[in-house]
Each structure stands twice: as C-alpha cells, then as structure tokens.
C-alpha positions in Angstrom: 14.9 64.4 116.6 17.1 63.1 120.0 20.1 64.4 121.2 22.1 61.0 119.9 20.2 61.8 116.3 21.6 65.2 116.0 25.0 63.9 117.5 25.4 61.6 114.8 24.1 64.3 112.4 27.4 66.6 113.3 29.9 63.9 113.3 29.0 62.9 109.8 28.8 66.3 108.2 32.4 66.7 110.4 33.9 63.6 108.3 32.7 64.5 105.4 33.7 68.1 105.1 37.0 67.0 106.5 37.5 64.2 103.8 36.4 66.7 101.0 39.6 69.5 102.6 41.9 66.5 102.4 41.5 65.9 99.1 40.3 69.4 97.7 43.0 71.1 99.9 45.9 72.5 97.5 47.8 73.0 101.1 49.0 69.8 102.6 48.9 71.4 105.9 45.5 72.1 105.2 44.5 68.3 104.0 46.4 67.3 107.2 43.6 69.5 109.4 40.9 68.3 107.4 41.6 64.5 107.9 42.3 65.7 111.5 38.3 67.0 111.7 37.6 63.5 109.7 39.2 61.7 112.9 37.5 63.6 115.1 33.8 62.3 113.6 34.7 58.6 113.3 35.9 59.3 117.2 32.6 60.9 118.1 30.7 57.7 116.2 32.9 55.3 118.1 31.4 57.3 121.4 27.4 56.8 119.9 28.6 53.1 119.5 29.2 52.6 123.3 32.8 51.9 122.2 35.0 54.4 124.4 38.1 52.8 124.2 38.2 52.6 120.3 37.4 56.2 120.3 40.2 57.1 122.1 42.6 54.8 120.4 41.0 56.9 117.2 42.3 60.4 119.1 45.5 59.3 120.8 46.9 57.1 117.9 45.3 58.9 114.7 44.9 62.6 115.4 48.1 62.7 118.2 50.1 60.6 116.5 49.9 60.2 113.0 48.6 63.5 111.6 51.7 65.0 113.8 53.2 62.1 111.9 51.9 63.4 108.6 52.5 67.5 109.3 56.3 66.4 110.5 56.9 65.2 107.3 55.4 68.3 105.5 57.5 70.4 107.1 60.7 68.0 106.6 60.0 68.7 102.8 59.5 72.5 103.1 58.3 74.9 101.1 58.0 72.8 98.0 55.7 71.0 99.6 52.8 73.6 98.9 50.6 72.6 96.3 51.6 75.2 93.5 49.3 74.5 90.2 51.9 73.5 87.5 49.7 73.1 84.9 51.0 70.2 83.6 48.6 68.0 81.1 49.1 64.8 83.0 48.1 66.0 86.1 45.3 67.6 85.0 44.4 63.9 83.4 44.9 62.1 86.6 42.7 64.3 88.5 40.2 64.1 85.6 40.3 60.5 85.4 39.9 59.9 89.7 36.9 62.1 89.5 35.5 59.7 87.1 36.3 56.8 88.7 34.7 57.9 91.8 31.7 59.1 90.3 31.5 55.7 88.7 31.9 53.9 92.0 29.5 55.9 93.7 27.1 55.7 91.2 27.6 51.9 91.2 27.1 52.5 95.1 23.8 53.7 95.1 22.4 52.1 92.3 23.4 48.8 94.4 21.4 50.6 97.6 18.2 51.4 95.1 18.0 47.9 94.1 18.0 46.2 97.9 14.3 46.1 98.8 15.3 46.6 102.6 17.9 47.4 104.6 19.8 45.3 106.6 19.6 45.7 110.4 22.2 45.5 112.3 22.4 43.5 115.4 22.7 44.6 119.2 26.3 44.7 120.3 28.2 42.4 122.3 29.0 43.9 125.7 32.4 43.6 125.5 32.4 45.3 122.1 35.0 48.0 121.6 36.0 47.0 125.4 39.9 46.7 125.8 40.5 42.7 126.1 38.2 42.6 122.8 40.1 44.7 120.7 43.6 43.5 122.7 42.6 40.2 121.4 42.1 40.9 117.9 45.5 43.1 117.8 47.3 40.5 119.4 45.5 37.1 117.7 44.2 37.2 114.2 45.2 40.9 113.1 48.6 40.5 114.5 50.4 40.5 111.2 48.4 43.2 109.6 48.9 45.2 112.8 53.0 44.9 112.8 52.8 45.9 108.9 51.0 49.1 109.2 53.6 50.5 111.7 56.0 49.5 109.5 54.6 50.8 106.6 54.5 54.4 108.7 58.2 53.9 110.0 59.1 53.3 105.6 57.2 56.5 105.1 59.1 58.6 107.4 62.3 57.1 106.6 61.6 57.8 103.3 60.6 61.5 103.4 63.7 62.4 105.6 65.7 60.3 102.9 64.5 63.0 100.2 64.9 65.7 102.1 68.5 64.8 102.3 69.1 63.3 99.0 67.8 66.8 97.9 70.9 69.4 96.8 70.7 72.8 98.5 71.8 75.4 96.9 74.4 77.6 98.2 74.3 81.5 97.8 76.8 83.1 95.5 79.6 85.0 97.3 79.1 88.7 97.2 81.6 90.7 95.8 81.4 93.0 98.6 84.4 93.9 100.8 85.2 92.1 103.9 84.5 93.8 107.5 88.5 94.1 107.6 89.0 95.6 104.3 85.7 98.1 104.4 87.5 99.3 107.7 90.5 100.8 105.6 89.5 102.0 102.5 86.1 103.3 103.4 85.5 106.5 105.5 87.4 107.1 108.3 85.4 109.6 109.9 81.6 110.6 109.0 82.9 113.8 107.5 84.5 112.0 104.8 81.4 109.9 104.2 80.8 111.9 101.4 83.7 111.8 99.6 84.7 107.9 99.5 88.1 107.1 98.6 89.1 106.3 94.9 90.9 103.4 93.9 93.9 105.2 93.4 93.7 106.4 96.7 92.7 103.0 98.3 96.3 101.2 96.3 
C-alpha cells in the first residue's frame, strides 16, 4: 500500500464518519463539527488530486466561513436549539421514512455498480486543473449565476435565523415580592443583635 493509498484511505473514513455525526448528531454543535471533519477530507482529496487551490478554497470558504456561519446561527437561536427528543409521531415517521429512502437509493446505487461489467477510468488531468485562472473562469463565465445565488441563499439564511430569534417573545421574570434595598434598610434589623428578633408588622407601621 503507498503513502497516497493510505492518505486517501483516512480522508475517506474522515468524511464519512463526519457525514454520519452530522446527521446522527442530536447536538447541532456537534453536526456542525462533524461536517467540519467532512470538509476537512474532501480538502485532503482535493490535495491527492494536485488541486491546491481548490483545497484551500474548501478550508478558507467552507470550514472558516460557513460552519462559523452555521455555529453563529446556532447560538443566535440558543438553547432551544439542542436537539431534545419530543417524541412526537411525525417526527419519528419522517426519520423513518428518510432512512428508507436512502436505503432505497443506495441499494439502487450499488445494484447500478454490480451490473457495469467495468469501471470507467478516469482520464489524466489537465495541467491547469484546479489552478486559479481555471476555476476563476468557471466562477466568473458559466457558473456565474449559480455562484451569485448560493451567497445569497446563505445571506437569506442568516437573515432569517436572526429574524426568529427576534420575532421570538422573551419572557420576562415575575417581580418578587421582596422588599426594596431602601425599605429592607428600615424595617429590618438595625444592628446584628436584633437579627434575631425581626420587627413585626405592627412595629414596622
């Protein structure tokens, strides 16, 4: 086995155990790490691929940008955020019925794989693939509109969190029935002698 075997070897065990914590995870915080590790091995494949700039593109934009993106919002929306079992019947039926359709497309998946009599082989790359005037002119040519979307579909989704967040009514604490500072400082004790033997209403009117 060579070193880039084993390489690739890590970095695929790393995104998959990191996309199994994103969606096993009852913690969003903990989701948001495990598609953080999931970034991390798609970085690491872009680095087998020859393709440095895209793997730091996947660090810099992806893991320093949007899972800060993603963990900003979770703590925008607090503690109610945590995934607490509610035990309500239609969320137990949604989870029942993704698991089933992803068994089904997996299944589908590798029954396609089983019936290809070879594989197909990819060809050598380019040499200016993953370099930065190739992917600068796929941003800025054909992928231009899909591009400007996506940041705007992460500007809606922030704008929209902090929108709930203060949307949501807080409640305030009920006023104790406790004396004031002033008031305690004339009908309580007077002197730690007397601490004892507090005054009676009688005594305080």
């Amino acid at each position: 086995m060579t070193a880039g075997n084993l390489f690739f070897m890590v970095c695929t065990v790393a995104c998959v155990v990191g996309a199994l914590a994103t969606v096993i995870a009852s913690n969003p915080i903990r989701g948001a790490m495990g598609l953080l590790l999931t970034i991390l091995g798609i970085a690491g494949m872009f680095l087998q691929l020859s393709a440095q700039f895209l793997a730091a593109i996947q660090l810099i934009v992806y893991a320093g940008a949007v899972v800060v993106l993603f963990v900003f919002i979770m703590m925008l929306l607090g503690a109610e955020a945590t995934g607490k079992e509610l035990g309500a019947p239609k969320a137990r039926v949604a989870r029942l019925v993704g698991a089933g359709l992803m068994a089904v497309l997996g299944s589908v998946g590798l029954a396609l794989t089983a019936l290809r009599p070879t594989l197909t082989r990819f060809t050598a790359a380019r040499p200016e693939h993953g370099s930065i005037e190739a992917v600068g002119g796929d941003v800025f040519g054909p992928a231009l509109v899909p591009f400007e979307l996506t940041t705007a579909l992460l500007l809606v989704a922030a704008i929209g969190a902090i929108a709930v967040v203060r949307a949501r009514p807080t409640a305030r604490p009920p006023r104790s029935p406790e004396l004031g500072e002033t008031k305690r400082l004339f009908v309580g004790p007077l002197h730690p002698r007397d601490a004892g033997r507090p005054l009676s209403k009688e005594s305080r009117s």
